[in-house]
N, C-alpha and C positions, 0 to 999 in steps of 0.2 A: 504494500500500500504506500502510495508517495505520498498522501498526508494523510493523517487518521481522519475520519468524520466525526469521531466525536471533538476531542482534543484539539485538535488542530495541527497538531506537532509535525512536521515535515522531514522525513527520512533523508539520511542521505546516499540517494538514490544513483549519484556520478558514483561514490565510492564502492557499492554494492555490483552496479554494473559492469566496472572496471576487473571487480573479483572475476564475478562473473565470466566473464572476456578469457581470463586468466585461466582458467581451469573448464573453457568450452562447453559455459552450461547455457543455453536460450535463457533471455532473462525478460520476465514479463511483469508490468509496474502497474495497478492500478490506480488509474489518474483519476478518477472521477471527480475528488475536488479540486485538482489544480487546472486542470483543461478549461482556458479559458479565461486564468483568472494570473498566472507567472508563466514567464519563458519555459520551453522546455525544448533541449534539445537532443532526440533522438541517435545521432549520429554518434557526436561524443561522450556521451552519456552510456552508449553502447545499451541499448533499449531494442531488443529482439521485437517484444510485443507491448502495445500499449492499449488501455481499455477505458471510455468514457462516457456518459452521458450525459446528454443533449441538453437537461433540463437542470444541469450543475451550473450552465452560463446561459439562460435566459433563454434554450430551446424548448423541444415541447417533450411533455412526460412520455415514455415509452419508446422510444427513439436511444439509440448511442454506436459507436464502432467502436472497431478493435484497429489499430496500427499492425502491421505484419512486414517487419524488414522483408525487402526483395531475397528472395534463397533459402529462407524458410518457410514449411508447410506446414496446414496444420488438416486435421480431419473434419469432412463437412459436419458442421452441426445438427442439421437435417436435412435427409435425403429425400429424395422422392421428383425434384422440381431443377432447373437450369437456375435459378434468380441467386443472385450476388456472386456467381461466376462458380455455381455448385456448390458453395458450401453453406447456403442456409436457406432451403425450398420453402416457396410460399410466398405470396402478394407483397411485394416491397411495402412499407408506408411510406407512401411518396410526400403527403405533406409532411412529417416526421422529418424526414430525409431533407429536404427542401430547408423548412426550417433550422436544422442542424448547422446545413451549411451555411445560410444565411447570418446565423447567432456566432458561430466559429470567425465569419469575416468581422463582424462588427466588434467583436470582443479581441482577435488580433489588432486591432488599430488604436485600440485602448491598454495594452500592455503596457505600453512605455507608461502609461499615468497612473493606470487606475488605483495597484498597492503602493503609490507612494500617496494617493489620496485619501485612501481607507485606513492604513497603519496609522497616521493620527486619532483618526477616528476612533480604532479599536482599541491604542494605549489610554487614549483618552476613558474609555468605558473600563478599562481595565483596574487604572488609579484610582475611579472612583469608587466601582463594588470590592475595591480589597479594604475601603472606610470599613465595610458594615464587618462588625465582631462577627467573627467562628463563619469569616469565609475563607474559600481556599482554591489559589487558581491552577485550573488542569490544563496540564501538557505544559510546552517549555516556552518560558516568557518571551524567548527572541525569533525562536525555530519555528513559528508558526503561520498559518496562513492568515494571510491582509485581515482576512472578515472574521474571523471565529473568534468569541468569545467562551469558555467555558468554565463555571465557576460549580464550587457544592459550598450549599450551606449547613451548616449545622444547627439539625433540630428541627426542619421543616419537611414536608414533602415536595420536592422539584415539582410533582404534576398539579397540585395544589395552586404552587406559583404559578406557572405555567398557566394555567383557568384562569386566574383572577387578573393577568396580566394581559388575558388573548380581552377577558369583556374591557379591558381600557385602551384597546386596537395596540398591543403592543404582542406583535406575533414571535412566540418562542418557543422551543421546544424543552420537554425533563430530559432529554440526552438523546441519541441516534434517532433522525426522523422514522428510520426503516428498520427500527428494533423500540420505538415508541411504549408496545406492551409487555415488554422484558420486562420483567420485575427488579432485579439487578442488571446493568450494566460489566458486560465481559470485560470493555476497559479499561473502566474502574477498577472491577475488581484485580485485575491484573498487575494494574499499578496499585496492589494492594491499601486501599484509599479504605478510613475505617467505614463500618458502617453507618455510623453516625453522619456523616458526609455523604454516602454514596446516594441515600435516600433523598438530601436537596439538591442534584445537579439538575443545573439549568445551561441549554447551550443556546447561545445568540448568534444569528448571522449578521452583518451588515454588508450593506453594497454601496454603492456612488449618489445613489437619490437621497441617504441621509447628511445632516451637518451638525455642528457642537452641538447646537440647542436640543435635537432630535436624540442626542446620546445622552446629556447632561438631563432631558427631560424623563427617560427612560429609567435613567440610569439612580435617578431619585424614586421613582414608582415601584423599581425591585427593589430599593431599602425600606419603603415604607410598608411593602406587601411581606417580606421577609420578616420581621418587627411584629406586623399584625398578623402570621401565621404563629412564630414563635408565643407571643401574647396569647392567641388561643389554644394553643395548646399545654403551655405551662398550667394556663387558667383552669382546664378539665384537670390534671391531674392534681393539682395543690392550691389551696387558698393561700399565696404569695402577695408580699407586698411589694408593687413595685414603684419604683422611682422614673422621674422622666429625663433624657436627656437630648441633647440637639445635635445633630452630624450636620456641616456644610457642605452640601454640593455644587462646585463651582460658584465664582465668582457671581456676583447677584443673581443668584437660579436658590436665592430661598432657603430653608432648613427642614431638616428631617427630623421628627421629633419619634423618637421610640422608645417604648417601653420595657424595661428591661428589670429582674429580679434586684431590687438591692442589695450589693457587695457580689453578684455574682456577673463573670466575667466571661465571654466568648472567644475564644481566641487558639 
């Protein structure tokens, strides 16, 4: 995998191929989150096979290819039909396809910009949700891709936030869009993350159409929902007294006020 989908973290995938190379093994990278979004180059990178979809840079759902260096083969996927030159029978999706290509041209000409647009962006969201007590940021703070944010909180349910953050049009996911009903997360758990944590992950994407106020407005609604989940659920299990206190985020964007157990700490 060239970046994780949960995380973010970005493999490195020259130095992998290079082995690769070295001891004549086909090496195949799934790009599905970088396609579209960093350079990537096939040649010297020594990248046998590559795999994407469409709908990772603004194509349409169910649609993607695969890269296949010239001189190597690989087995049809289904047989039965002549379409995609025998290795995968059955009715093209032409709009799919069309599309594809279309979102691939439009997002090549946007490379040179777009992750030095976004990496503000997303350090920006970054500085702010590491404010709120008993968070903790997944995958590696440099190595990651332009858009992904991924935080867990401790003490909440990620899907919980997640709901109460979609009804204030702020769309996000508890962790991998396409593992949604896992009940744990394999990544997490792998990067043996406790369970205390694993239970509040929340992952955020951003693209080019947001700016500070948009992150800095967000990015205040997941402190104040995070706060009012902790809050009710301390609340069911012990009659606690708690005390109020004020988090800033960003410069005149207001105060967060939350509630929190007196003398006890998150962290």
């Amino acid at each position: 995998m060239f970046a994780n989908n949960e995380v973010g973290t970005i493999q490195p995938v020259a130095e992998m191929g290079a082995l690769a190379k070295e001891y004549g093994i086909p090496f195949h990278t799934d790009a599905v989150q970088v396609v579209g979004h960093l350079p990537i180059d096939v040649d010297s990178w020594n990248i046998t096979y590559l795999s994407a979809s469409a709908h990772k840079f603004y194509g349409l759902k169910g649609c993607g290819f695969l890269y296949c260096k010239k001189g190597f083969e690989l087995p049809a996927l289904i047989h039965g039909g002549a379409q995609e030159k025998g290795m995968r029978a059955g009715t093209e999706n032409m709009p799919g396809i069309v599309a594809l290509g279309e979102a691939a041209s439009v997002c090549a000409g946007r490379l040179s910009w777009e992750a030095a647009a976004i990496k503000p962006l997303r350090n920006l969201m970054i500085e702010q949700l590491e404010k709120i007590p008993g968070s903790h940021l997944m995958g590696d703070p440099q190595k990651r891709l332009p858009g992904n944010v991924h935080f867990c909180f401790e003490g909440i349910d990620g899907r919980s936030l997640a709901l109460l953050l979609q009804q204030e049009g702020i769309c996000v996911s508890a962790g991998a869009a396409c593992s949604s009903k896992a009940e744990v997360s394999h990544v997490l758990s792998a990067l043996h993350i406790p369970d205390t944590y694993i239970r509040g992950a929340l992952r955020i994407s951003l693209g080019t159409e947001l700016n500070r106020q948009d992150i800095l407005y967000a990015s205040r609604r997941i402190a104040e929902n995070v706060f009012r989940l902790r809050h009710m659920e301390q609340s069911e299990e012990s009659q606690t007294d708690y005390s109020v206190e004020e988090m800033k985020f960003g410069a005149g964007q207001g105060k967060v006020r939350r509630n929190i157990p007196a003398g006890k700490k998150y962290s």
